[in-house]
Each structure stands twice: as C-alpha cells, then as structure tokens.
C-alpha positions as CSV (number, residue, x, y, z in Angstrom):
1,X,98.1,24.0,76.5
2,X,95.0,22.5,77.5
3,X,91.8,23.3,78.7
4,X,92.8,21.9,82.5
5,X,96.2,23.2,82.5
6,X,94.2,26.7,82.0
7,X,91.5,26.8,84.1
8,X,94.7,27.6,87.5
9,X,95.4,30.4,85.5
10,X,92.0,31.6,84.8
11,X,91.5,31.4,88.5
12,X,94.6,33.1,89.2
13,X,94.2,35.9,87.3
14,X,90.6,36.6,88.1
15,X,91.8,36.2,91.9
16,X,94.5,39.4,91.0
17,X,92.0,41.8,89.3
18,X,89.5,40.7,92.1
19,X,92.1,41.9,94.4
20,X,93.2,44.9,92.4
21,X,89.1,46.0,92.7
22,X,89.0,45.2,96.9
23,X,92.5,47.2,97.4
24,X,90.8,50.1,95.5
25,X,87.7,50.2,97.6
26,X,89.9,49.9,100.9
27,X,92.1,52.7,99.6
28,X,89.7,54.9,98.5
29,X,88.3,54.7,102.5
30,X,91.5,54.9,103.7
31,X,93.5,57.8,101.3
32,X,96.1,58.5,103.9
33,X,97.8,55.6,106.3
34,X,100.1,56.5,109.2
35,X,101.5,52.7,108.7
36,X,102.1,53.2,104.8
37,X,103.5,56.9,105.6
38,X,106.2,55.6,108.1
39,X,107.1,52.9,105.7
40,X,107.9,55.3,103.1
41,X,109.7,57.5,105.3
42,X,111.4,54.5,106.6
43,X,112.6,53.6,103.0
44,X,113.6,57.1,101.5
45,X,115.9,57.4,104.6
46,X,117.4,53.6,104.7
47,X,118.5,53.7,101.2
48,X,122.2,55.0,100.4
49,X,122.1,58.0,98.1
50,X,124.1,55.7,95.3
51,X,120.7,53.2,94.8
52,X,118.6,56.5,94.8
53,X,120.5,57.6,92.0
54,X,119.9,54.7,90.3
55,X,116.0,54.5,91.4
56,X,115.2,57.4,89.7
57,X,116.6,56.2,86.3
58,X,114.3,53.2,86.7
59,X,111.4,55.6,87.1
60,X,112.5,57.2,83.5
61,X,110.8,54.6,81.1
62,X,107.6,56.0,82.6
63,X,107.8,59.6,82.3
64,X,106.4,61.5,79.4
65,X,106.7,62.0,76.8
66,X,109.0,59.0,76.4
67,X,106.3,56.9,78.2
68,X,104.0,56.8,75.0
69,X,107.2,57.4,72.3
70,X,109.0,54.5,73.4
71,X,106.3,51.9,73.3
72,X,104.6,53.5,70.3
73,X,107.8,52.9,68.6
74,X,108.2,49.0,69.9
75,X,104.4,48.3,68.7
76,X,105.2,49.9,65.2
77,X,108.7,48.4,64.4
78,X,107.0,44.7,65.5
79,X,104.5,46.1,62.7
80,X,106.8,46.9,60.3
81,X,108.5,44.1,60.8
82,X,105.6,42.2,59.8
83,X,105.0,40.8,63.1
84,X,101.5,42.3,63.3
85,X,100.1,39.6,65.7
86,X,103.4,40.7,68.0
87,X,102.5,44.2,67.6
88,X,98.3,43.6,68.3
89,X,99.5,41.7,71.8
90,X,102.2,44.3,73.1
91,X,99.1,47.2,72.1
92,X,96.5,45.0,74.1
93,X,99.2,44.9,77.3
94,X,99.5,48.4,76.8
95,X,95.7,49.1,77.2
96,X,96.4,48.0,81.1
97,X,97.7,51.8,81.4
98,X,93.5,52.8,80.0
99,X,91.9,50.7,83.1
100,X,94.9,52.4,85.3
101,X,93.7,55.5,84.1
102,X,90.3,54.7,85.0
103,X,90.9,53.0,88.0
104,X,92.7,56.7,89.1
105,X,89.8,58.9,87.9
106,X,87.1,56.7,90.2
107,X,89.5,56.6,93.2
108,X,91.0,59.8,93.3
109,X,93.7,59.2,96.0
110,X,95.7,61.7,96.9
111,X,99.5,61.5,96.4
112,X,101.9,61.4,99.6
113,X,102.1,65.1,100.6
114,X,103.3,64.7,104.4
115,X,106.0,67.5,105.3
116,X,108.5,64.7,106.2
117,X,108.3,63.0,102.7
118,X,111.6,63.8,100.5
119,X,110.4,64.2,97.1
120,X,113.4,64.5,94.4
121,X,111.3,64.6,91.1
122,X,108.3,66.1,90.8
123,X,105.4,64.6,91.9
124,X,102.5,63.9,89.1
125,X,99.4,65.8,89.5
126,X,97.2,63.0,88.9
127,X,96.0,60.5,91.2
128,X,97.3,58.0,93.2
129,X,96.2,54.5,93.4
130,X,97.6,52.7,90.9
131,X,101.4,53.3,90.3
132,X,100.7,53.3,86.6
133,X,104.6,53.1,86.3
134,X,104.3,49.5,87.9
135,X,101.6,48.8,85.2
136,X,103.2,49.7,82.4
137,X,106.3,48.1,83.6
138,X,104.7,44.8,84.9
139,X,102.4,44.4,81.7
140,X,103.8,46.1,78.3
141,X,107.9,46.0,79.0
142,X,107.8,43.1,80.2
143,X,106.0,41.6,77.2
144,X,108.2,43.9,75.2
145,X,111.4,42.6,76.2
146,X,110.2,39.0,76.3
147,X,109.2,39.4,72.6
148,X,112.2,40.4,71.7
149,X,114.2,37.9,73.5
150,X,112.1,35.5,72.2
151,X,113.3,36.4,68.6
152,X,116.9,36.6,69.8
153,X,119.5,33.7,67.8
154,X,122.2,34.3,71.1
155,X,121.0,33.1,74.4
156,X,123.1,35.4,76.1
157,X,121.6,38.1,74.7
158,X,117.8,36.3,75.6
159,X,118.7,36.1,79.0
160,X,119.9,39.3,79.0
161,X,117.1,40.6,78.0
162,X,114.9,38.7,80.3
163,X,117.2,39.7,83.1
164,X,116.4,43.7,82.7
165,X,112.7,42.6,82.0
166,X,112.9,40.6,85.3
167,X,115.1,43.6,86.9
168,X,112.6,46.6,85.9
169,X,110.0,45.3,87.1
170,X,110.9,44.0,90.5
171,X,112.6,48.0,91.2
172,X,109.9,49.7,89.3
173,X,107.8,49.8,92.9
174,X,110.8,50.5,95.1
175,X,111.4,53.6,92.7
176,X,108.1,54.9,92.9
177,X,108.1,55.2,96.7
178,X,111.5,56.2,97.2
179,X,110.1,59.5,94.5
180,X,107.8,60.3,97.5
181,X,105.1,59.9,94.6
182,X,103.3,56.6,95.8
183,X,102.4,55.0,99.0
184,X,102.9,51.3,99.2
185,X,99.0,50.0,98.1
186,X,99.4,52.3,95.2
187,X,102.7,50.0,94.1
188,X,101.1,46.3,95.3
189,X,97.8,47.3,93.0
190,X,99.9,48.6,90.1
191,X,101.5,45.1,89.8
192,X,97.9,43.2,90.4
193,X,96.4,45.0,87.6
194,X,100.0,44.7,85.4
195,X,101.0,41.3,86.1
196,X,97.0,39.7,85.4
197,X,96.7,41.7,82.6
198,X,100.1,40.3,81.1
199,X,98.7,36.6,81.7
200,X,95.4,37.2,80.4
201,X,97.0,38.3,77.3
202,X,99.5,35.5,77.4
203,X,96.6,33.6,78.1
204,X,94.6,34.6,74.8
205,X,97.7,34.0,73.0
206,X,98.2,31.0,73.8
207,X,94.6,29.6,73.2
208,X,94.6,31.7,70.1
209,X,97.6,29.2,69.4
210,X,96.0,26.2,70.6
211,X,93.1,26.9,68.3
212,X,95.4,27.5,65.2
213,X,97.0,24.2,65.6
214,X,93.9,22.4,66.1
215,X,92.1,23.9,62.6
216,X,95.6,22.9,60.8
C-alpha cells in the first residue's frame, strides 16, 4: 500500500474520531433526548421476545469479568504462539476501551432511567456515552476474529469466522439499546471510536509492513 492509496484512509479516520469528539460535546449538552427516548422505547417494544433472547447473549462478550478474561486470553495465546506482533496489535485495539473510559469520565452522561424504559439486565453504573460494548466489539473482536481467520487453512471456517466477526458487531448496538442501558448517540459514537481505532491500527500495520518490505 502506498503513500496515496493511504492518505483516504488517513482522512477517513481522522473524519471518525473528529466526529466521535463533536457527538460527545453535543451529548454532553444534551444528556437526555425525547427523540432518542421514543426510539428506544419504540425498539424494546417492536422486537419479538425470541430476538431479545438472543440480544442479550450478544451483550455477554462484554460483561465482566469475561470482558477482560476472554481477550486477555486471545492476546496471550497469539503470544504464546509466538505471534507477538499479532498479540501487540489485538492489545493496541484493545486500548480503544482506555480512551472509552476516558471519554465516559469527561462526559458523564447519564444512562436511560425513564419509567417507561424495560430494562432486563442490570444497568452499569458507569456512564453513558460511549457504549463501550460497541467499542470493544467494533475494534478488538473484530481484529480478533479476523486474525484468526486469517490463519485458518479451510475457507469455510475463514468466512465463518468473518461472518460472526461481521454479525457481532452490526447487533452489538441493537443489544445495547434493547438492555435499556444506552441511548442511540451512545451506540453511533461507540462504533466511531471502535471502527477508526481498528483502521488506524490496521493502518500502522500495514505501513509497518510496507516499511519491512522496502528495508529487505
């Protein structure tokens, strides 16, 4: 990849995390929407109890304690493995979930807490804006998963694997607002700050590569 056919996705990806920044401001002067509130309500009561079901399982991957076991045990077998570079890029995808962190602590937004919201799991006592479910999903799994596909012999097994990658992270948002625990801002900036931080990873790898070539 050359220096042209990178400079779009420079641009794109500072365009995202510019975004990411305005939403937060807007959110953090605008904490509770009655547009955002009758959407949710809209969507918890439009979707047949069956996909619920199945909504919450998506949310599981995100939960404690399985949501720092499960991709401190990906990182370490990739280690082990002696795929260190591998394990270094899936740790710098998961450091998205540090700036979400942040992000929550400066914004502070409360979570939905109308009367008429159905909440069937517990609501998270931290803050708001970003769904850092959709930023773990929409940077480190779907990383993870296309690492491993990528190491896959079977390409039935690679697409697969790209297909639950693909899958998780387009319900990931869904789930968190059918939960009751995040208004829809909360899910658009958790894949602005997932999704660029994935590519400017990918990005780095890929002119990590270019270099490489170039010295041999």
């Amino acid at each position: 990849m050359d220096c042209r056919r990178r400079v779009p996705g420079v641009f794109a990806l500072a365009g995202a995390l510019l975004l990411y920044v305005l939403l937060a401001l807007w959110v953090r002067r605008h904490p509770q929407s009655s547009c955002e509130l009758a959407l949710l309500r809209r969507l918890q009561t439009s979707i047949p109890p069956k996909i619920g079901h199945v909504l919450r399982w998506v949310s599981w991957l995100g939960f404690p304690p399985q949501s720092v076991l499960l991709p401190s045990a990906v990182i370490a077998a990739f280690w082990w493995r002696g795929q260190r570079t591998v394990a270094l890029q899936l740790l710098s995808t998961w450091t998205a979930s540090t700036v979400s962190f942040v992000t929550k602590r400066l914004i502070r937004r409360p979570r939905p807490n109308h009367p008429s919201i159905i909440v069937p799991v517990t609501q998270p006592r931290d803050a708001s804006y970003p769904s850092g479910h959709v930023v773990t999903y929409t940077a480190f799994w779907l990383a993870a998963l296309t690492a491993v596909a990528e190491r896959v012999p079977w390409a039935w097994v690679r697409g697969l694997l790209l297909a639950c990658a693909g899958l998780l992270v387009a319900t990931v948002g869904l789930s968190r607002m059918y939960l009751g625990h995040h208004w829809l801002t909360d899910v658009l900036g958790g894949y602005l700050l997932g999704g660029s931080w994935y590519g400017l990873v990918r990005l780095l790898r890929c002119a990590g590569e270019r270099a490489e070539s170039c010295e041999a």
